[in-house]
N, CA, C and O of each residue as an XYZ file, in Angstrom:
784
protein
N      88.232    100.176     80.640
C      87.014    100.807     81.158
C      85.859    100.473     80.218
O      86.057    100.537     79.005
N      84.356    100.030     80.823
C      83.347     99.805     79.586
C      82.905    100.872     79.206
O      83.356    101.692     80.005
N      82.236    101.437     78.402
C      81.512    102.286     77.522
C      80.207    102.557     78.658
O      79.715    103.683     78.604
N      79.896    102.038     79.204
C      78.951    102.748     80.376
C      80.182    103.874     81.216
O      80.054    105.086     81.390
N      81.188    103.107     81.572
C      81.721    104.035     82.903
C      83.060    105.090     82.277
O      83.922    105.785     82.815
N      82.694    104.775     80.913
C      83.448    105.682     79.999
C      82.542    107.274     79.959
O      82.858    108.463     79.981
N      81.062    106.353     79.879
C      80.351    107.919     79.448
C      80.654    108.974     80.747
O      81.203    110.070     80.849
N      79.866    107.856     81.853
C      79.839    108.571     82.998
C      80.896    109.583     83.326
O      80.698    110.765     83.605
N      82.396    108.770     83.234
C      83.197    109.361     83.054
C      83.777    110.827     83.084
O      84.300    111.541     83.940
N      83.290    110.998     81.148
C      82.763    111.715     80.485
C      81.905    112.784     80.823
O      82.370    113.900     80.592
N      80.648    112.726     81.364
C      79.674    113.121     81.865
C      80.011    113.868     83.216
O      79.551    114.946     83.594
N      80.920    113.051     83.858
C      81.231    113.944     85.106
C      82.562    115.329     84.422
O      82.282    116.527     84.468
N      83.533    114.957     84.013
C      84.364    116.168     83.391
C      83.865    117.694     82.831
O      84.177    118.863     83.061
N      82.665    116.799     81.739
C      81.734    117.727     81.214
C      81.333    118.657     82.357
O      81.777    119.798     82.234
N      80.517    118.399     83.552
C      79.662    119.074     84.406
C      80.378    119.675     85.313
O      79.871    120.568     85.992
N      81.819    119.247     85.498
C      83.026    120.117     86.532
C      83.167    120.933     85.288
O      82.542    121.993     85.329
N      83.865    120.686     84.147
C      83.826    121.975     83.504
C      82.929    122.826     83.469
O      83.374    123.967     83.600
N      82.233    122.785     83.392
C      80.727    123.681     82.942
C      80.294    124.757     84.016
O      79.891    125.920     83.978
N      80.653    123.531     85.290
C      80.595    124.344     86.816
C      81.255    125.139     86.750
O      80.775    126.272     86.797
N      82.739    124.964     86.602
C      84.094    126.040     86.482
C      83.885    127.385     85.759
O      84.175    128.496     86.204
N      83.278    127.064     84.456
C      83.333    127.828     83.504
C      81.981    128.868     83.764
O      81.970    129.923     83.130
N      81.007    128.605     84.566
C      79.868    129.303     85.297
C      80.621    129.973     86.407
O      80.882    131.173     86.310
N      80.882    129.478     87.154
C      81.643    129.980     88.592
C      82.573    131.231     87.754
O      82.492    132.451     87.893
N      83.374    130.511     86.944
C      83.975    132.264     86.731
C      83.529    132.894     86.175
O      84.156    133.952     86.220
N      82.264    132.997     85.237
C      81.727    133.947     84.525
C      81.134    134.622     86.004
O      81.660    135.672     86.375
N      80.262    134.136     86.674
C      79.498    134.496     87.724
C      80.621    135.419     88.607
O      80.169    136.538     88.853
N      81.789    135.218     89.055
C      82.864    135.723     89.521
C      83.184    137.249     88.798
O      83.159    138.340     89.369
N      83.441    137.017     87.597
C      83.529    137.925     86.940
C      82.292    138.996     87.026
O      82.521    140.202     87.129
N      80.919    138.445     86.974
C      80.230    139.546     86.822
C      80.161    140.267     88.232
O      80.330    141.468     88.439
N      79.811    139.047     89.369
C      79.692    139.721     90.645
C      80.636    140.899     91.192
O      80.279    141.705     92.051
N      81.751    140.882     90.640
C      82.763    141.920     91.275
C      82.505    143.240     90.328
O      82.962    144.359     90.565
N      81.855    142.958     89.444
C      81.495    144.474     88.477
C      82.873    144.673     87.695
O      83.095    145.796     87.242
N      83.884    143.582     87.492
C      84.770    143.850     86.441
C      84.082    144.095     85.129
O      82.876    144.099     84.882
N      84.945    144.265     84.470
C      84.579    144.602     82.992
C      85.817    144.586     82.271
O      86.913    144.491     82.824
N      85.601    144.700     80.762
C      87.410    144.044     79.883
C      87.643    145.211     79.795
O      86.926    146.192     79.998
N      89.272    145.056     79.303
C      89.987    146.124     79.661
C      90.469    146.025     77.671
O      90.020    145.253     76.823
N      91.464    147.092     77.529
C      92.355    146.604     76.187
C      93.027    145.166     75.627
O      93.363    144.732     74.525
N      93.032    144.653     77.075
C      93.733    143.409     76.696
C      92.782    142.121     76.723
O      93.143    140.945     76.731
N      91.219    142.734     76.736
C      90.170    141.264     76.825
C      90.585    140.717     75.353
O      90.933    141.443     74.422
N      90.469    139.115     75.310
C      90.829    138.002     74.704
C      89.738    137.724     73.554
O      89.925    136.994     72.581
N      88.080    138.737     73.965
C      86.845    138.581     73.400
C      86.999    139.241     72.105
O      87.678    140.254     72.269
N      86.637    139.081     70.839
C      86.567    140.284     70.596
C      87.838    140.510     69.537
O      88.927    140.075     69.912
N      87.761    141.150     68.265
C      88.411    141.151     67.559
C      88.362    141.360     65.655
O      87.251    141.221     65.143
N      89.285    141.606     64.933
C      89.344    142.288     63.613
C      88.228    141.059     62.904
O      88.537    139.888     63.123
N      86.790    141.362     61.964
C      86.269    141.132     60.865
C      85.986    141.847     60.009
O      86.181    143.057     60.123
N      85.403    141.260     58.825
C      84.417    141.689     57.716
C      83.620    141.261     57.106
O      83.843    140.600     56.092
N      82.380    141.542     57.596
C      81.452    140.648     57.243
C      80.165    141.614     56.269
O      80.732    142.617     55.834
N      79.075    141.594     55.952
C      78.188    141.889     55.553
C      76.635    141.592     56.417
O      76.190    140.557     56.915
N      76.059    143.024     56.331
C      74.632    143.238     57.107
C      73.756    142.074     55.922
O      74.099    141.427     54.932
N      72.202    142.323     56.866
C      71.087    141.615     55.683
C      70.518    142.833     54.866
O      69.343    142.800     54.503
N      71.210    143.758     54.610
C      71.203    145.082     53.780
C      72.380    144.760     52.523
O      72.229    145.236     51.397
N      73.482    143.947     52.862
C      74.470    144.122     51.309
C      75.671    144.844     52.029
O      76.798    144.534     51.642
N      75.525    145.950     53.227
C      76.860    146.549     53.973
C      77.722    146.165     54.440
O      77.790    145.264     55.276
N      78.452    146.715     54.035
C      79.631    145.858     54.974
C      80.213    146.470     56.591
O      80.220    147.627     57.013
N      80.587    145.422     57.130
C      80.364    145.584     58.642
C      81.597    145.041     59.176
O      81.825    143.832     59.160
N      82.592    146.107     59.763
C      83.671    145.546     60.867
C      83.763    145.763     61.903
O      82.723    146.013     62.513
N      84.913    145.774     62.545
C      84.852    146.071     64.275
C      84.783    147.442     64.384
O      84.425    147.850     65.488
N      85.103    148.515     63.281
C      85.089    149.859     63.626
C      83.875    150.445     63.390
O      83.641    151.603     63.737
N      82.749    149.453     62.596
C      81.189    149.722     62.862
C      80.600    149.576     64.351
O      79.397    149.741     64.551
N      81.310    149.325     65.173
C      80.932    148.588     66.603
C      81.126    149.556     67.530
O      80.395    149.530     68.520
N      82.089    150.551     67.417
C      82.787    151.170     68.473
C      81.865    152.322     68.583
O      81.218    152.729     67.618
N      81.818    152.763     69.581
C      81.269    154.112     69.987
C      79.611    153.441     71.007
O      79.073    154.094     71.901
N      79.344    152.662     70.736
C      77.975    152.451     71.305
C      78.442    150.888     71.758
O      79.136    150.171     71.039
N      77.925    150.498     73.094
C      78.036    149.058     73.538
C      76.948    148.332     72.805
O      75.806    148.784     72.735
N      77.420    146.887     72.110
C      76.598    146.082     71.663
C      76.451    144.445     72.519
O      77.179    143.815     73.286
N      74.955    144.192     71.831
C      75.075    142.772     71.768
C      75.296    142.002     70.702
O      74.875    142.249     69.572
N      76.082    140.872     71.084
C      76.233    139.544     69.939
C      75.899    138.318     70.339
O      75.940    137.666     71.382
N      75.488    138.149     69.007
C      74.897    136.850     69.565
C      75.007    135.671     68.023
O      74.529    135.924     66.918
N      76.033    133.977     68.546
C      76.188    133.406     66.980
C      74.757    131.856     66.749
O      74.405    130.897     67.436
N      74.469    132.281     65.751
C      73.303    131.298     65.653
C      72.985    131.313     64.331
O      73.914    131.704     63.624
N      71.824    130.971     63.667
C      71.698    130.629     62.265
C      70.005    130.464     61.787
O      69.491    129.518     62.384
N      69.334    130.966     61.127
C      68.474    130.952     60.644
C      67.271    129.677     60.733
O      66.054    129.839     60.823
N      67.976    128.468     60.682
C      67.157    127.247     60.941
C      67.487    126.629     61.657
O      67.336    125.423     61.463
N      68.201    127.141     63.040
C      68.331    126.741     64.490
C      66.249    126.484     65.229
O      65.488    127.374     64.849
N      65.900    125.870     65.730
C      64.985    125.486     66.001
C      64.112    126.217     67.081
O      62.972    126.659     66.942
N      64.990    126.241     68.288
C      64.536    127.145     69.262
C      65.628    128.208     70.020
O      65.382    129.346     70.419
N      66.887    127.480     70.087
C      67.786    128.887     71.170
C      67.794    129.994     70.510
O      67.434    130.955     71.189
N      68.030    130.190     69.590
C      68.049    131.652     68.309
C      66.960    131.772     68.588
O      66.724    131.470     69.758
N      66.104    132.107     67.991
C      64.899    132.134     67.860
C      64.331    132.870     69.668
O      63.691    133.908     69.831
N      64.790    131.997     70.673
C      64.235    132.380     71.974
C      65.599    133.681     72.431
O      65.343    134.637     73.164
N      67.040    133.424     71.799
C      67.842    134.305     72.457
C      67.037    135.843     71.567
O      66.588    136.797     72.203
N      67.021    135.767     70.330
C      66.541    136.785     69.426
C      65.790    137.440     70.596
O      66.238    138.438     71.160
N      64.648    136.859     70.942
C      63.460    137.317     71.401
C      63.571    138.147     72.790
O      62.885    139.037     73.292
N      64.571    137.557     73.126
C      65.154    138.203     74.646
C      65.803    139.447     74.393
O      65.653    140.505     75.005
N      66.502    139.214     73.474
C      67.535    140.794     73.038
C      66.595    141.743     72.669
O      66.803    142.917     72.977
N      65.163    141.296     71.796
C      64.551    142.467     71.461
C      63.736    143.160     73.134
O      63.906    144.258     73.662
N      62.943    142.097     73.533
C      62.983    142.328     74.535
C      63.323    143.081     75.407
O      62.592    143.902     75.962
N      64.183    142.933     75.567
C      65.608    143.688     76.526
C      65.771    145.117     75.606
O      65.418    146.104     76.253
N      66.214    145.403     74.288
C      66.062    146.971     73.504
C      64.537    147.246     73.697
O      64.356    148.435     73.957
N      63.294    146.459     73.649
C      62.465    147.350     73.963
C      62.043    148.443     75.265
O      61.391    149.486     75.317
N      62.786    147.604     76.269
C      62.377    147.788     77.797
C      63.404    148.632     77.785
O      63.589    148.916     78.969
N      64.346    149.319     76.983
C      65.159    150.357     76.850
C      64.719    151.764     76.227
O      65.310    152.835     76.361
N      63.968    151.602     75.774
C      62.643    152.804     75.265
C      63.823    153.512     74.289
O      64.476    152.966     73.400
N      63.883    155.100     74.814
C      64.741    155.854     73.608
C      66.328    155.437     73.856
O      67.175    155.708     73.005
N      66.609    154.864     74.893
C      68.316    154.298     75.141
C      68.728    153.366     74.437
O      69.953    153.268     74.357
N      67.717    152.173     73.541
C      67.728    151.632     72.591
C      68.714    151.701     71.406
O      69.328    150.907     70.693
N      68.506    153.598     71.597
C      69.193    153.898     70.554
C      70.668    154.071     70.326
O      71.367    154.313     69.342
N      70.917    153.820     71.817
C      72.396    154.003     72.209
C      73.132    152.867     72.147
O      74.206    152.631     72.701
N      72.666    152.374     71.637
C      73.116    150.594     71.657
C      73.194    149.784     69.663
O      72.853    150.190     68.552
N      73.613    148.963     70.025
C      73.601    147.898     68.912
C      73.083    146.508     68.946
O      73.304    146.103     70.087
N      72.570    145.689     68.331
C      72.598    144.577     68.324
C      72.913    143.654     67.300
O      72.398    143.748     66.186
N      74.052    142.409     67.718
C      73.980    141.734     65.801
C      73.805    140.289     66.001
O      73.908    139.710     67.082
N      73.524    139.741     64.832
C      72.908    138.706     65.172
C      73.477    137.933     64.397
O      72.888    137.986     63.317
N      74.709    136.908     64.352
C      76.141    136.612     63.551
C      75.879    135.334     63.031
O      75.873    134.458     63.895
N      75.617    134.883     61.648
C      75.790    133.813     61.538
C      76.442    132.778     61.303
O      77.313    132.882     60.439
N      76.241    131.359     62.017
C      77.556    130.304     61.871
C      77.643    129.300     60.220
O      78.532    128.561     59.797
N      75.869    129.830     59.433
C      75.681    129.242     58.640
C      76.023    129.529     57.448
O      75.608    128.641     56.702
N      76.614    130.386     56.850
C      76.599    131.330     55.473
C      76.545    130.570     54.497
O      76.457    131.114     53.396
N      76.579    129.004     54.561
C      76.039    128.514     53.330
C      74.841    129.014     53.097
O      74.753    129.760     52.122
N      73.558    128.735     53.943
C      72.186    128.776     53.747
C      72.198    130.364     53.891
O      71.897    131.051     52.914
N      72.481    130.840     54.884
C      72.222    132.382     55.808
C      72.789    133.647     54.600
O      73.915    134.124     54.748
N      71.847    134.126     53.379
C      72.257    134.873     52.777
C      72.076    136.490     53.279
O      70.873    136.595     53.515
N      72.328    136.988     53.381
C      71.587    138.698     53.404
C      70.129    138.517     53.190
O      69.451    138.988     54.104
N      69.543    138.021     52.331
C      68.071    138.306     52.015
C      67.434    137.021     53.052
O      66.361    136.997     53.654
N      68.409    136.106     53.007
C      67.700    134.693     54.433
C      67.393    135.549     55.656
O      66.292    135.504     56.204
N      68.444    136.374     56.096
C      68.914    137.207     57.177
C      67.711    138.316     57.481
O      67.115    138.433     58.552
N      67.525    139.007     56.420
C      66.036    139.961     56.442
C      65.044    139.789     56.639
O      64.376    140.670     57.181
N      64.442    138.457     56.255
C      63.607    137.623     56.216
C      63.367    137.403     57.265
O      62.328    137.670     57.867
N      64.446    136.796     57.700
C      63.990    135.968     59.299
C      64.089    137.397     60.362
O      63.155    137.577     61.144
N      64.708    137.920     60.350
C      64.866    139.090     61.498
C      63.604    140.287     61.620
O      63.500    141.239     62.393
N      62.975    139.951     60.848
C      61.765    140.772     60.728
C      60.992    140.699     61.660
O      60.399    141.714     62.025
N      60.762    139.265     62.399
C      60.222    138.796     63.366
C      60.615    139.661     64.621
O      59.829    139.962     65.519
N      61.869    139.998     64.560
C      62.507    140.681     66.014
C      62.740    141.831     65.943
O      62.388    142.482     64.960
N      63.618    142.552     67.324
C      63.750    144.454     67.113
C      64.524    144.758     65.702
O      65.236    143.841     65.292
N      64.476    145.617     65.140
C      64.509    146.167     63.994
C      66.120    146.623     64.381
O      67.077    146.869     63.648
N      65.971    146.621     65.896
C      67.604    147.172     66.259
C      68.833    146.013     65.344
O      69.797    146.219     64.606
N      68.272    144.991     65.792
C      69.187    143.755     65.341
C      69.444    143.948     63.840
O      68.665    144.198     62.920
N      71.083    143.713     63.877
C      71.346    143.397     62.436
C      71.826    141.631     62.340
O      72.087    140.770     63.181
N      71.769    141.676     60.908
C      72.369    140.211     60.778
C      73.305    140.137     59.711
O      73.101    140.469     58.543
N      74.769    139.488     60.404
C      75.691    139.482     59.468
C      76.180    138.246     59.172
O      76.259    137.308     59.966
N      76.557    138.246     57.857
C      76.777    136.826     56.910
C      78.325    137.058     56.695
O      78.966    137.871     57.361
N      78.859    136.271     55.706
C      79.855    136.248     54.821
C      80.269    135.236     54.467
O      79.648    134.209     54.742
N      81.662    135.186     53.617
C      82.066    134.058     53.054
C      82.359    132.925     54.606
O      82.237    133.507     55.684
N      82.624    131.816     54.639
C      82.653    131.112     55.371
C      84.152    131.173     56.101
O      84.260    130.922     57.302
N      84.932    131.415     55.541
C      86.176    132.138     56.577
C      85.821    133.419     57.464
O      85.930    133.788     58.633
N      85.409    133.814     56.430
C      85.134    135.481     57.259
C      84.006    135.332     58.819
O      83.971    135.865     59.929
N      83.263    134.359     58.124
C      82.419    133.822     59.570
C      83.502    133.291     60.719
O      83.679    133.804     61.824
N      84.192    132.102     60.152
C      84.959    131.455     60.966
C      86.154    132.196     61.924
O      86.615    131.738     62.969
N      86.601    133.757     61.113
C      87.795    134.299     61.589
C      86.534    134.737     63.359
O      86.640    134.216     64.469
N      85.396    135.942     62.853
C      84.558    136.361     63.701
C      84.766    135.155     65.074
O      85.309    135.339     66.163
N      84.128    133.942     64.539
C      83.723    133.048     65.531
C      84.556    132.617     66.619
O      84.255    132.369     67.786
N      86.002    132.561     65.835
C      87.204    132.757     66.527
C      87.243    134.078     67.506
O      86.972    134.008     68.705
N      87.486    134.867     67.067
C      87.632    136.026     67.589
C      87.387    136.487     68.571
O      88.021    137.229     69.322
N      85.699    135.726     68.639
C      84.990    135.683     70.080
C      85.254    134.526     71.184
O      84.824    134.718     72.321
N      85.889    133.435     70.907
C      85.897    132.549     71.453
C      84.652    131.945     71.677
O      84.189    131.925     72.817
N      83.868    131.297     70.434
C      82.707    130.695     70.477
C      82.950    129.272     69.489
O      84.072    128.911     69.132
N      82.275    128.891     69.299
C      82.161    127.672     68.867
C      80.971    127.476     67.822
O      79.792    127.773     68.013
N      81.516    126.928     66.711
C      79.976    126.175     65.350
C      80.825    125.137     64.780
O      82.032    125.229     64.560
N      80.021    124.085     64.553
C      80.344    123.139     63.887
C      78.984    122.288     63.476
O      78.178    121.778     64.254
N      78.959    122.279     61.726
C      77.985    121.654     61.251
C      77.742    119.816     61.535
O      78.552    118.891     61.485
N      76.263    119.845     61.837
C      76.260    118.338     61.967
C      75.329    117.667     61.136
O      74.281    118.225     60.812
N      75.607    116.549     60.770
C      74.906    116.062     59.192
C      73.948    115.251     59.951
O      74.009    114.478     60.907
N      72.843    115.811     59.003
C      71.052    114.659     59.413
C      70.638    114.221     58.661
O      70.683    114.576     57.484
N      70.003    113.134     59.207
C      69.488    111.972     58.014
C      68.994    112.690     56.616
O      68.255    113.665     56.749
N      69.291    112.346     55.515
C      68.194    112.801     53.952
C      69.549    113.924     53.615
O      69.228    114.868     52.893
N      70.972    113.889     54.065
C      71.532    114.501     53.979
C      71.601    116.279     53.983
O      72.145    117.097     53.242
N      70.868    116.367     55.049
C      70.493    117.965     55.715
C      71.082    117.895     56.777
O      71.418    116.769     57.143
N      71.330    118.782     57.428
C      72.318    119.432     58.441
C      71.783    120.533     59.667
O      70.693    121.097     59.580
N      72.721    120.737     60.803
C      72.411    121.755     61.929
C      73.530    121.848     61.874
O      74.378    121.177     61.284
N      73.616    123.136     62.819
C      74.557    123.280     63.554
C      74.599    123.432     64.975
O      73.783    123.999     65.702
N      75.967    122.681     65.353
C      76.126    123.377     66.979
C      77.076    124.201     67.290
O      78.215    124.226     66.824
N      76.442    125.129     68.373
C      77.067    126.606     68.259
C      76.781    127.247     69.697
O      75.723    126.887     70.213
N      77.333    127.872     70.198
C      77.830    128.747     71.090
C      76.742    129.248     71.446
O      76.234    129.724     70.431
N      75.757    129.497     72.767
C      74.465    129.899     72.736
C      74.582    131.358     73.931
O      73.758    131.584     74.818
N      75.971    132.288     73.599
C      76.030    133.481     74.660
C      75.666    134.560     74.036
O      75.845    134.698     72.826
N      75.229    135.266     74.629
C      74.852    136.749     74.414
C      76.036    137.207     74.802
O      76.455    136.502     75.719
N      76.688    137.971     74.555
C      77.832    139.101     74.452
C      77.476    139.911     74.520
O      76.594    140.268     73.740
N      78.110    140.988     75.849
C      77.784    142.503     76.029
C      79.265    142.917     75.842
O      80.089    142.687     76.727
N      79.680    143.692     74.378
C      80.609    144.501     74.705
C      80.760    145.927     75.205
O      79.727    146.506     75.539
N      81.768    146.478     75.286
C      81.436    147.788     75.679
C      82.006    149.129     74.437
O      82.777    148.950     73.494
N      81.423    150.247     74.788
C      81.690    150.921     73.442
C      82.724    150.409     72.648
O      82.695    150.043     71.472
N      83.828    150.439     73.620
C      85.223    150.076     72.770
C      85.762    148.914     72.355
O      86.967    148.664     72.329
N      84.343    147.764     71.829
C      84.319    146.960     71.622
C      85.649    145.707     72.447
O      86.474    144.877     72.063
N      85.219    146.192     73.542
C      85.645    144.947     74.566
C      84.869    144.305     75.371
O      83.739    144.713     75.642
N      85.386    143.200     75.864
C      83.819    142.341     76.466
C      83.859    142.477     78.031
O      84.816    142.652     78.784
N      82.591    142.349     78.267
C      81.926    142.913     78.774
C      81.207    141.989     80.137
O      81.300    142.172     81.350
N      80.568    141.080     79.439
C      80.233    140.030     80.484
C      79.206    139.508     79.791
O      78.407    140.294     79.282
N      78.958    137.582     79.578
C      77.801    137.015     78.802
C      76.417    137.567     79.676
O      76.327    137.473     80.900
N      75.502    138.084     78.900
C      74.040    138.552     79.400
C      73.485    137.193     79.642
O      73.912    136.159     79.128
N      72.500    137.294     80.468
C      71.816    136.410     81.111
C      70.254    136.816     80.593
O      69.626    137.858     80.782
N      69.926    135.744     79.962
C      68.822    136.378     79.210
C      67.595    135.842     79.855
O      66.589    136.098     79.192
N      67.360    135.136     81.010
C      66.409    134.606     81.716
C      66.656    135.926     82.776
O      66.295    135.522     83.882
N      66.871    136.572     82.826
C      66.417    137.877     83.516
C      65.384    138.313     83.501
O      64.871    137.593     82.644
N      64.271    139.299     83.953
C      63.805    140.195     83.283
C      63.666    141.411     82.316
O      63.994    142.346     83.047
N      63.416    141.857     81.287
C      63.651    142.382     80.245
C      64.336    143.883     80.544
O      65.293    144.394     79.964
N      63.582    144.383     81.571
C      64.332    145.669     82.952
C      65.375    145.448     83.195
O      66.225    146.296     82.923
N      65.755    144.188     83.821
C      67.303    144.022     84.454
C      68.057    144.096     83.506
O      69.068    144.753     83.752
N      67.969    143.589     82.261
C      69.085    143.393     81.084
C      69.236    144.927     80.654
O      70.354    145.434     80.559
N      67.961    145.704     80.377
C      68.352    147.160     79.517
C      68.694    148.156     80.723
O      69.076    149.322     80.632
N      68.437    147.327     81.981
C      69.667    148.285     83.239
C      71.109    148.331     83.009
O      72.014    149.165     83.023
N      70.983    147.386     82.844
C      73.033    146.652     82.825
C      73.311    147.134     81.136
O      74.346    147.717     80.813
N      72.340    146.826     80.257
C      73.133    147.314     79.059
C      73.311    148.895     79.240
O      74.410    149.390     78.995
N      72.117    149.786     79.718
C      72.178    151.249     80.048
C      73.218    151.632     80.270
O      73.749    152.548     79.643
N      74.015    150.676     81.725
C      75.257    151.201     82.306
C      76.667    151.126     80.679
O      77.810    151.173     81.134
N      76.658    151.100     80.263
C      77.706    151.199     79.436
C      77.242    152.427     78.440
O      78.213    152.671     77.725
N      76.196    153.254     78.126
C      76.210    153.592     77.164
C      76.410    154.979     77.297
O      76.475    155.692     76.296
């Protein structure tokens, strides 16, 4: 096969997956399921806030959160998902408060606690941001079934690529269904409302 009809190939697998993997999220949400004890999402860490705290799954429980994995010198999806989540807790007025948001990073080389404060200042105050050693990231990232992997740029600097879902769990830290953040800011703190 040549390297043209290799990509294409390629290119077509990619876009049936992608379809698939939309179709059942979309499936999933349309019927109003939601996870049960045995969702696959979701699972044991320890990580640290941009405060120095430390933060596990039993910080999570009692109030439905969002998650969301990205990194400090991501360019625009962070940066635009951030903006949606605050968004979305503002248009929640005092129910805001019934909720969580965290904001997980894939980078913890660069992404310290004080990187983390820094940058989140920009967004709802709801959002936390959690770091850690680079396993402790990696167990999380797992956990959720998401994806980071660093990629090297010219002058020997780096990105990463990473998993770009919003996660709604529910109090009992089970999942919930990926938020759709091209919504309106109403529709999202409707649907987060319903869990809290």
């Amino acid at each position: 096969m040549s390297p043209r009809n290799a990509f294409f190939a390629g290119a077509v697998v990619f876009a049936l997956g992608a379809v698939g993997l939309g179709a059942g999220l979309l499936h999933f949400q349309d019927r109003g399921l939601t996870a049960t004890q045995t969702s696959t999402v979701g699972g044991p860490f320890r990580l640290v806030d941009q405060e120095g705290r430390t933060v596990t799954e039993a910080d999570m429980k009692g109030k439905p959160h969002l998650v969301f994995f990205g990194f400090t010198h991501c360019p625009d999806v962070c940066p635009t998902a951030l903006y949606e989540m605050t968004q979305a807790l503002n248009a929640m007025g005092a129910d805001a408060e019934k909720t969580e948001a965290f904001f997980v990073t894939v980078d913890p080389e660069r992404d310290t606690p004080q990187a983390l404060r820094d940058y989140l200042k920009s967004f709802s105050p709801r959002i936390r941001g959690l770091t850690g050693t680079q396993e402790q990231v990696d167990a999380m990232v797992k956990a959720y079934k998401a994806y980071a992997k660093k990629q090297p740029l010219e002058g020997g600097d780096y990105t990463m690529d990473h998993t770009a879902v919003i996660y709604l769990m529910d109090r009992n830290g089970n999942f919930v269904a990926p938020i759709n953040p091209k919504r309106p800011p109403e529709e999202l703190a409707a649907e987060i409302r319903r869990y809290t």
